[in-house]
OpenMM code with the backbone's topology and positions (N, CA, C; nanometers):
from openmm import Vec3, app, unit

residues = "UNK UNK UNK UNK UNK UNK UNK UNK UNK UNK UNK UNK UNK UNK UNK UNK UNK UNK UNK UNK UNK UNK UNK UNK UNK UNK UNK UNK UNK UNK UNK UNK UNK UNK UNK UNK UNK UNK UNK UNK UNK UNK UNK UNK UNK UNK UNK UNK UNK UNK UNK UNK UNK UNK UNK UNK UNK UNK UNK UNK UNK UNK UNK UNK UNK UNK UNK UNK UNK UNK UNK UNK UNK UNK UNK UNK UNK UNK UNK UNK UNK UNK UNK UNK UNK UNK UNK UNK UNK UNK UNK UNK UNK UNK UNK UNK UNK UNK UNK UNK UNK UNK UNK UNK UNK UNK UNK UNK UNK UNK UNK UNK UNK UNK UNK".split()
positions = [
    Vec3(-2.0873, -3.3701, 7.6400),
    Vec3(-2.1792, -3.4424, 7.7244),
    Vec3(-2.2334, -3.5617, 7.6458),
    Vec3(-2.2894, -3.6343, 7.6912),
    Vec3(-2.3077, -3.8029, 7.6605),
    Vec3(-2.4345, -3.8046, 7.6053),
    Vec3(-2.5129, -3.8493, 7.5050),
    Vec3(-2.5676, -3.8380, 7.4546),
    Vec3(-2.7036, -3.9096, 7.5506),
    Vec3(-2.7211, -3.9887, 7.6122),
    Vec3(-2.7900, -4.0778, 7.6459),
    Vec3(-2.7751, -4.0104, 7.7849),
    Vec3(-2.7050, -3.8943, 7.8437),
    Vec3(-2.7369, -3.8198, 7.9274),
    Vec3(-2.8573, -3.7167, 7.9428),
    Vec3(-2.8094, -3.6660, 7.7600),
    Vec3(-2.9802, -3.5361, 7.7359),
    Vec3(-3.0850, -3.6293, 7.7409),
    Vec3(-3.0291, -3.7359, 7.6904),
    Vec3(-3.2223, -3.8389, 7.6910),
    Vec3(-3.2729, -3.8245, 7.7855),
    Vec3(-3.2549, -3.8855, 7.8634),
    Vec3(-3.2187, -3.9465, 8.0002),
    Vec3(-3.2707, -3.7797, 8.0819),
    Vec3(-3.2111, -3.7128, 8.1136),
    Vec3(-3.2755, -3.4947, 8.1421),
    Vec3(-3.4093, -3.5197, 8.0017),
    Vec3(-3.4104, -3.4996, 7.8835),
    Vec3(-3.5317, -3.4752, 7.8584),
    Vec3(-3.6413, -3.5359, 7.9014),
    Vec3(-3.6215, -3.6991, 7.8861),
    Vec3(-3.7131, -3.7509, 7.9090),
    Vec3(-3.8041, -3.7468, 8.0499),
    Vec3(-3.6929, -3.7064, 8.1831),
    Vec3(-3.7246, -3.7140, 8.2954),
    Vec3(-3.8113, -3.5254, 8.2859),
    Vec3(-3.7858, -3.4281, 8.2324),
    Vec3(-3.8132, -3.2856, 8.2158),
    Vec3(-3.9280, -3.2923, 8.1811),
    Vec3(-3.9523, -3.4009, 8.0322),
    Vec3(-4.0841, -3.4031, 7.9739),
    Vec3(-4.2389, -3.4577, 8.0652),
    Vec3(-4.1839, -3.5695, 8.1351),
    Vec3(-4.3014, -3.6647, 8.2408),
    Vec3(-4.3134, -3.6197, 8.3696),
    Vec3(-4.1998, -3.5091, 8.4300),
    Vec3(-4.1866, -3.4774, 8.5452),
    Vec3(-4.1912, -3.5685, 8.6610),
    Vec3(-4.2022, -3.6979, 8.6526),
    Vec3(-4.2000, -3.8603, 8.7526),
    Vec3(-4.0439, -3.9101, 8.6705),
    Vec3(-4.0127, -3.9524, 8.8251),
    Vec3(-3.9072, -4.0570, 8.7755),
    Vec3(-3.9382, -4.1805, 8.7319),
    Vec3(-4.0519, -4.2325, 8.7886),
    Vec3(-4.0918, -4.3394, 8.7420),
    Vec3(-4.1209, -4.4046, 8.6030),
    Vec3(-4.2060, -4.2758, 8.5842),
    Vec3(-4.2740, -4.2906, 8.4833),
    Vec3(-4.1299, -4.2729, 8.3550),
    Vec3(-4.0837, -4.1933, 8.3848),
    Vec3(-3.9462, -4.1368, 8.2674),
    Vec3(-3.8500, -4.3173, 8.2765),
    Vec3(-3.8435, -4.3824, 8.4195),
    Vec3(-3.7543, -4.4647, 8.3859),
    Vec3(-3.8165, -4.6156, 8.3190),
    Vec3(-3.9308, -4.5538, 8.3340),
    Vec3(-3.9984, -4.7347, 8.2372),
    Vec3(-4.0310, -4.6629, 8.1231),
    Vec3(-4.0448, -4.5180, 8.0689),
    Vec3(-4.0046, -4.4986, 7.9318),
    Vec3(-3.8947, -4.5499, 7.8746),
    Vec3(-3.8065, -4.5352, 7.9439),
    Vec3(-3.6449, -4.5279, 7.8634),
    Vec3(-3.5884, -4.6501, 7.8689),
    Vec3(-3.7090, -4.7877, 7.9799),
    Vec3(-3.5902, -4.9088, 8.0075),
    Vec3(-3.4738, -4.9013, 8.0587),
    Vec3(-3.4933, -4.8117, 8.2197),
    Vec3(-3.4037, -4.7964, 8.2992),
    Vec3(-3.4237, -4.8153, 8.4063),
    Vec3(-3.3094, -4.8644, 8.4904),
    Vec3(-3.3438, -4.8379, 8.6561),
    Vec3(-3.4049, -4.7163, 8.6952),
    Vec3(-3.4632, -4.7114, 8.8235),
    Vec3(-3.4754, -4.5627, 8.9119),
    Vec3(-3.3332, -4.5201, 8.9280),
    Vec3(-3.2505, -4.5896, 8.9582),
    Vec3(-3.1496, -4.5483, 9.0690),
    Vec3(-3.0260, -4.4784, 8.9470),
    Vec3(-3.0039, -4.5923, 8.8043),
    Vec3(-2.9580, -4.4960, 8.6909),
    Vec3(-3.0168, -4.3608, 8.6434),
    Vec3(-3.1195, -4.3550, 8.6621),
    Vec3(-3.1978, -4.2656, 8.5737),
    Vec3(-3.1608, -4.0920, 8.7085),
    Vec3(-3.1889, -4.1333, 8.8416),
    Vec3(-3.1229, -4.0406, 8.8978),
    Vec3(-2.9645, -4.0213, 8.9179),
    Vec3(-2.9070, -4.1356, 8.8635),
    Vec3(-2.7456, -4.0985, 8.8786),
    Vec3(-2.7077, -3.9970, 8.6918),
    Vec3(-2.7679, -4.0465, 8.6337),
    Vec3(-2.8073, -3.9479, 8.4948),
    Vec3(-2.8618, -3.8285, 8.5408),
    Vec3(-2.9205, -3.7935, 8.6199),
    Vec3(-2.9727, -3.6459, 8.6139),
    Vec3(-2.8519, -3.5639, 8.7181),
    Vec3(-2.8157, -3.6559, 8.8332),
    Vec3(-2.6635, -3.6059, 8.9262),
    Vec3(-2.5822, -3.5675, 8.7996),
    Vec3(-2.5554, -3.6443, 8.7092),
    Vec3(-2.4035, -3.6159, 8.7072),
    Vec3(-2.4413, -3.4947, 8.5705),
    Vec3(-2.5971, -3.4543, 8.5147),
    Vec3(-2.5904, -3.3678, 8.4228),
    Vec3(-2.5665, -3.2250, 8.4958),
    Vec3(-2.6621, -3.2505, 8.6261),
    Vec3(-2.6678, -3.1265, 8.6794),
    Vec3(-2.4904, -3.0967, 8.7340),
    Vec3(-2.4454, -3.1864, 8.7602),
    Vec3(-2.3086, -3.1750, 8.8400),
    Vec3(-2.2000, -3.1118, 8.7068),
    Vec3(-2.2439, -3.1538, 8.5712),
    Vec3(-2.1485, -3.1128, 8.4311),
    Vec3(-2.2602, -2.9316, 8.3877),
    Vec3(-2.3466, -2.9278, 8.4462),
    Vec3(-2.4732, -2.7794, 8.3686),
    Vec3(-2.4034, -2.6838, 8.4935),
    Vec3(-2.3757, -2.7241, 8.6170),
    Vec3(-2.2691, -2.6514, 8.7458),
    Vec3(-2.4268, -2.5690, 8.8214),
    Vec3(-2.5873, -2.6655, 8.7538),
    Vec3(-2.6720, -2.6083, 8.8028),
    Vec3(-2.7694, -2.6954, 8.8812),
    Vec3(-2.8575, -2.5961, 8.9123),
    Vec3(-2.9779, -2.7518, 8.9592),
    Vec3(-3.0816, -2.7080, 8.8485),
    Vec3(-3.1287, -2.8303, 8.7935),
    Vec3(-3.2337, -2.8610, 8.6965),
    Vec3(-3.3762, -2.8643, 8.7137),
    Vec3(-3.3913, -2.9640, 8.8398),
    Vec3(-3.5039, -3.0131, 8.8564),
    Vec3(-3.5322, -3.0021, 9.0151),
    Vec3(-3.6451, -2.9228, 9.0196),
    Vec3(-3.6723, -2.9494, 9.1763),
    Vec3(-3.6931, -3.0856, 9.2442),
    Vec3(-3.6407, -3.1430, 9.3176),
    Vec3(-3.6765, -3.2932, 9.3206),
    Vec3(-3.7721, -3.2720, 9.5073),
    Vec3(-3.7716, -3.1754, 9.5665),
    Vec3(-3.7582, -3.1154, 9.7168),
    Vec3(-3.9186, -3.2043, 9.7408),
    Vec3(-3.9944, -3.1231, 9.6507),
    Vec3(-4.1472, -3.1470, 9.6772),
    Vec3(-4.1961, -3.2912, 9.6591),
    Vec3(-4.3065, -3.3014, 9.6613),
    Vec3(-4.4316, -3.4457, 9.6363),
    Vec3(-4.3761, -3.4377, 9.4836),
    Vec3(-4.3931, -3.3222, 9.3962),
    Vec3(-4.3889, -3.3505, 9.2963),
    Vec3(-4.2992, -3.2655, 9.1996),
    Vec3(-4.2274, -3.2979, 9.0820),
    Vec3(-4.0902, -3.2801, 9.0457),
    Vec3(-4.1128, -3.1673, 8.9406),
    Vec3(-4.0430, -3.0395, 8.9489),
    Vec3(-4.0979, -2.9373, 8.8549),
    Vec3(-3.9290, -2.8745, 8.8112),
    Vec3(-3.9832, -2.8275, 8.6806),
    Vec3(-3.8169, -2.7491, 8.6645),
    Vec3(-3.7837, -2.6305, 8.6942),
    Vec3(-3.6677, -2.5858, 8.7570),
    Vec3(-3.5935, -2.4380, 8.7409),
    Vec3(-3.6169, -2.3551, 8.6749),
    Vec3(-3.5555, -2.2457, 8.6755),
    Vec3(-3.5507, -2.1603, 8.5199),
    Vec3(-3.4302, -2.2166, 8.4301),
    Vec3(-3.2864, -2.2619, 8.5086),
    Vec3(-3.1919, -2.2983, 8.4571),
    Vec3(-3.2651, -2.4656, 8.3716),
    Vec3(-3.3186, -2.5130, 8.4386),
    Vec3(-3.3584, -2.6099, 8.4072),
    Vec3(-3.4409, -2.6251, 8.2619),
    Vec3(-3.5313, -2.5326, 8.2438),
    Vec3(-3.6036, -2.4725, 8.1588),
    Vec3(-3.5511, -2.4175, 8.0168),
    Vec3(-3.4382, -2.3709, 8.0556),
    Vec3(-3.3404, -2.3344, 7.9193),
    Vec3(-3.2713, -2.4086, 7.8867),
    Vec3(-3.2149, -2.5108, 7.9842),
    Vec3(-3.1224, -2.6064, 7.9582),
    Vec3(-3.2067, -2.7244, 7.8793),
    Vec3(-3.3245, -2.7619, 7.8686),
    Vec3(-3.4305, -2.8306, 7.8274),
    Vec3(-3.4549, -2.8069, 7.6718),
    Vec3(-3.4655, -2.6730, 7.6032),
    Vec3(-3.4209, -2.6357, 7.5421),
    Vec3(-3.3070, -2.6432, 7.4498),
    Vec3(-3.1909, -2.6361, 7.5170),
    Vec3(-3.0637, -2.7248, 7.4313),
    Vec3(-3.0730, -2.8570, 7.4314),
    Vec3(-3.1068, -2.9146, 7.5266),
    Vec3(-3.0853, -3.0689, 7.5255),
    Vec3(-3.1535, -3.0871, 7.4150),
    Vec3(-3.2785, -3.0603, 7.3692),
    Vec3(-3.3752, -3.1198, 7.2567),
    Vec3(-3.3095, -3.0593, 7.1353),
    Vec3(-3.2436, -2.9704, 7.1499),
    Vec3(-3.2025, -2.9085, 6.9970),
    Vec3(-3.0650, -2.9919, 6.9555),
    Vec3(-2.9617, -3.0039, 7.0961),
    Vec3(-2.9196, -3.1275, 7.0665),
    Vec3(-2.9107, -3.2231, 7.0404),
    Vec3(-3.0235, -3.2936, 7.1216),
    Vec3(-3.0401, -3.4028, 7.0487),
    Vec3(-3.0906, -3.4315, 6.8673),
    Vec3(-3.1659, -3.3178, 6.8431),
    Vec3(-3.2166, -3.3279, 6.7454),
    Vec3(-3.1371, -3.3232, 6.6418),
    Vec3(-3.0148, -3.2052, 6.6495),
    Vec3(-2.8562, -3.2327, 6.5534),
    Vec3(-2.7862, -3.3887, 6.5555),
    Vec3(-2.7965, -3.4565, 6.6828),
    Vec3(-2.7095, -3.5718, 6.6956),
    Vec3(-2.7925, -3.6468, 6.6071),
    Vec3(-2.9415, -3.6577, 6.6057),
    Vec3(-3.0286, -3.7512, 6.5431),
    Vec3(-2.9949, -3.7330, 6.3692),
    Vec3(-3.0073, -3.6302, 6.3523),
    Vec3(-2.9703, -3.5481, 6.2123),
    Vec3(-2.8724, -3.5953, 6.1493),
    Vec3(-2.7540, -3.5854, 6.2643),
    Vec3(-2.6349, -3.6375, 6.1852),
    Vec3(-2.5823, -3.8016, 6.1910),
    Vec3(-2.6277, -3.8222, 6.2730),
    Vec3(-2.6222, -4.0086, 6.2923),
    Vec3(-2.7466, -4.0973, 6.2337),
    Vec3(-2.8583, -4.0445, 6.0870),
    Vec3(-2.9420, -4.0907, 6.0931),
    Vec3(-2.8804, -4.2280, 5.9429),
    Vec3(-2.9243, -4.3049, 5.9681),
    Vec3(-2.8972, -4.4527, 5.8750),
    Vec3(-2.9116, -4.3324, 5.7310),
    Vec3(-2.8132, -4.4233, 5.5843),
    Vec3(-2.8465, -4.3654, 5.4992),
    Vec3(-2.9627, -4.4216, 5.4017),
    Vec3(-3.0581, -4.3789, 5.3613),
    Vec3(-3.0990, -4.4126, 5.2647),
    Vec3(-3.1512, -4.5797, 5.2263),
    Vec3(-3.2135, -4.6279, 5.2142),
    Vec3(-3.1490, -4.7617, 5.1319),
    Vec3(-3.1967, -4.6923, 4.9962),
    Vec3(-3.0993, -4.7943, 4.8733),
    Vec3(-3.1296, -4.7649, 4.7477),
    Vec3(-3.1851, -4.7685, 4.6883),
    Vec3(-3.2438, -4.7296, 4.5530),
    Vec3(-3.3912, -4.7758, 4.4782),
    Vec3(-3.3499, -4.8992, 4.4065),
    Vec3(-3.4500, -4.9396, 4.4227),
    Vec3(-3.4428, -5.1076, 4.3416),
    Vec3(-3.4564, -5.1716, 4.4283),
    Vec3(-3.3794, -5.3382, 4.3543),
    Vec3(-3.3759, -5.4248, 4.4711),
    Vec3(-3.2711, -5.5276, 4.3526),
    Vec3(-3.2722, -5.6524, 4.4439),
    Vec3(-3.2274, -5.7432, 4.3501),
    Vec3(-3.2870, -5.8342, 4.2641),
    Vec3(-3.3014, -5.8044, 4.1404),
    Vec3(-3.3424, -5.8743, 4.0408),
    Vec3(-3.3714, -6.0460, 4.0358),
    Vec3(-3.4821, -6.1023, 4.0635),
    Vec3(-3.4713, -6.2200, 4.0520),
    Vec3(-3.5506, -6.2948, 3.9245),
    Vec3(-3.4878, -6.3945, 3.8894),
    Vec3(-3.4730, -6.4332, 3.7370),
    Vec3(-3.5749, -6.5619, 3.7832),
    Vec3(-3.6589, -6.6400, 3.6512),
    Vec3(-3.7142, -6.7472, 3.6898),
    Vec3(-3.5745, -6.8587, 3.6588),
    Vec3(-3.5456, -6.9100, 3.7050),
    Vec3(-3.4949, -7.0085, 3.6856),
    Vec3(-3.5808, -7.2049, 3.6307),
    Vec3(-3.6467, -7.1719, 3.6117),
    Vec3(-3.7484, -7.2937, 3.6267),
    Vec3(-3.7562, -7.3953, 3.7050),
    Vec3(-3.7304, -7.3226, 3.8372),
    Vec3(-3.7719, -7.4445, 3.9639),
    Vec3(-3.8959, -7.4633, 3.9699),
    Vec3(-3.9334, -7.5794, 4.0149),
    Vec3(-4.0690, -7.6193, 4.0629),
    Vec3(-4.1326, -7.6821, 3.9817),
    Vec3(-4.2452, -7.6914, 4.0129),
    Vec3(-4.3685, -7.7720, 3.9387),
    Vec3(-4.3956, -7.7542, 3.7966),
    Vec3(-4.4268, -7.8456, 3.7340),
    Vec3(-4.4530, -7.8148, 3.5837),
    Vec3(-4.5888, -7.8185, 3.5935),
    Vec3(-4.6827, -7.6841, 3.5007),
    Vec3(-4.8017, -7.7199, 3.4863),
    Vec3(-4.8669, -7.8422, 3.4560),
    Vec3(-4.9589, -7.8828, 3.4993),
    Vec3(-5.0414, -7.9537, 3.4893),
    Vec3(-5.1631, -7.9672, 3.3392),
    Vec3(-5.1198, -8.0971, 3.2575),
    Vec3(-5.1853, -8.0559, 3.1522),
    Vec3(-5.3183, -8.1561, 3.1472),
    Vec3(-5.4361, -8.1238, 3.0218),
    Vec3(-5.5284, -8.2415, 3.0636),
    Vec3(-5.4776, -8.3641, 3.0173),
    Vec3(-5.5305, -8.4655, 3.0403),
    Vec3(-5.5068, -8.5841, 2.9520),
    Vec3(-5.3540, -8.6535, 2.9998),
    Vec3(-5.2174, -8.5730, 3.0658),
    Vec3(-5.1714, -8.6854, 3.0648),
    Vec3(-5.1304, -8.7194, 3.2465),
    Vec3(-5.0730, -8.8059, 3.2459),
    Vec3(-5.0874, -8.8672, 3.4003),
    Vec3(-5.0257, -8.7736, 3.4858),
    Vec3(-5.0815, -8.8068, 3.6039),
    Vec3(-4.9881, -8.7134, 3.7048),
    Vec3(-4.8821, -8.7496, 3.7669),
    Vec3(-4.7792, -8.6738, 3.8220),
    Vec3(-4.6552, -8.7465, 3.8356),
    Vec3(-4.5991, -8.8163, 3.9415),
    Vec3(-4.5473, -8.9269, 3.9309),
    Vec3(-4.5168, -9.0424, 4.0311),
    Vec3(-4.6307, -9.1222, 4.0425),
    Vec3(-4.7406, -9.1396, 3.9380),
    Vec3(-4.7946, -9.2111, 3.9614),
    Vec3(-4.8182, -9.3493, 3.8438),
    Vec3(-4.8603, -9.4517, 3.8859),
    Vec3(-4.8247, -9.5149, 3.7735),
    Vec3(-4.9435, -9.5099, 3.6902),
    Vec3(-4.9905, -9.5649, 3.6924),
    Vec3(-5.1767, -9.5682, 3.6227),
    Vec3(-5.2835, -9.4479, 3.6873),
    Vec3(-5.3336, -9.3507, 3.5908),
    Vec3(-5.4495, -9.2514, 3.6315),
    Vec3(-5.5846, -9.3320, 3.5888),
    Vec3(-5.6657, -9.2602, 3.7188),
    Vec3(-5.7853, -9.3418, 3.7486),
    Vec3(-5.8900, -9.2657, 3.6653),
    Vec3(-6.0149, -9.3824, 3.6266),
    Vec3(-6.0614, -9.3195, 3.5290),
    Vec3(-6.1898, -9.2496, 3.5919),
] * unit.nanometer
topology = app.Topology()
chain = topology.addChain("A")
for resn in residues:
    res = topology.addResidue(resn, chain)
    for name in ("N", "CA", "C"):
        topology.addAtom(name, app.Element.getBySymbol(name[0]), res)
């Protein structure tokens, strides 16, 4: 199953609104219920009551909620960036730039210092 499918079921499981789950995730309404069709249509169950005013889960739904997060949590595990390394890259002075400023002699580009 597709990874961005369990999101997509948790996230909608966790808020119980479609709404609210599809401006979490930066999705359409109309994706975000074709994501929950085609999980329930691959789980061979129904998930989510969608019948009522307001959206509650199954029992199948309830266990299946359950794997999705433990799944996801292996996929996160194993796809996580490695490391960066200790250190960094060494940077050297090279003597760019300005030369201190000393008393007494003129400043530079100029012709005569004022007294």
């Amino acid at each position: 199953m597709d990874i961005s499918l369990l999101r997509h079921y948790v996230t909608v499981a966790t808020e119980l609104d479609l709404a609210k789950a599809a401006s979490a995730l930066g999705v359409s309404h109309a994706t975000l219920s074709g994501s929950l069709n085609q999980v329930e249509a691959l789980v061979g169950a129904h998930l989510i009551n969608r019948a009522t005013s307001t959206m509650s889960l199954t029992p199948a739904g309830e266990m299946f909620l359950a794997t999705a997060v433990a799944e996801i949590a292996a996929y996160d595990a194993a796809n996580k960036p490695p490391a960066p390394k200790a250190g960094g890259k060494a940077k050297a002075n090279k003597g760019k730039g300005r030369a201190p400023r000393v008393k007494g002699e003129p400043l530079p580009y100029k012709k005569r210092q004022s007294r």
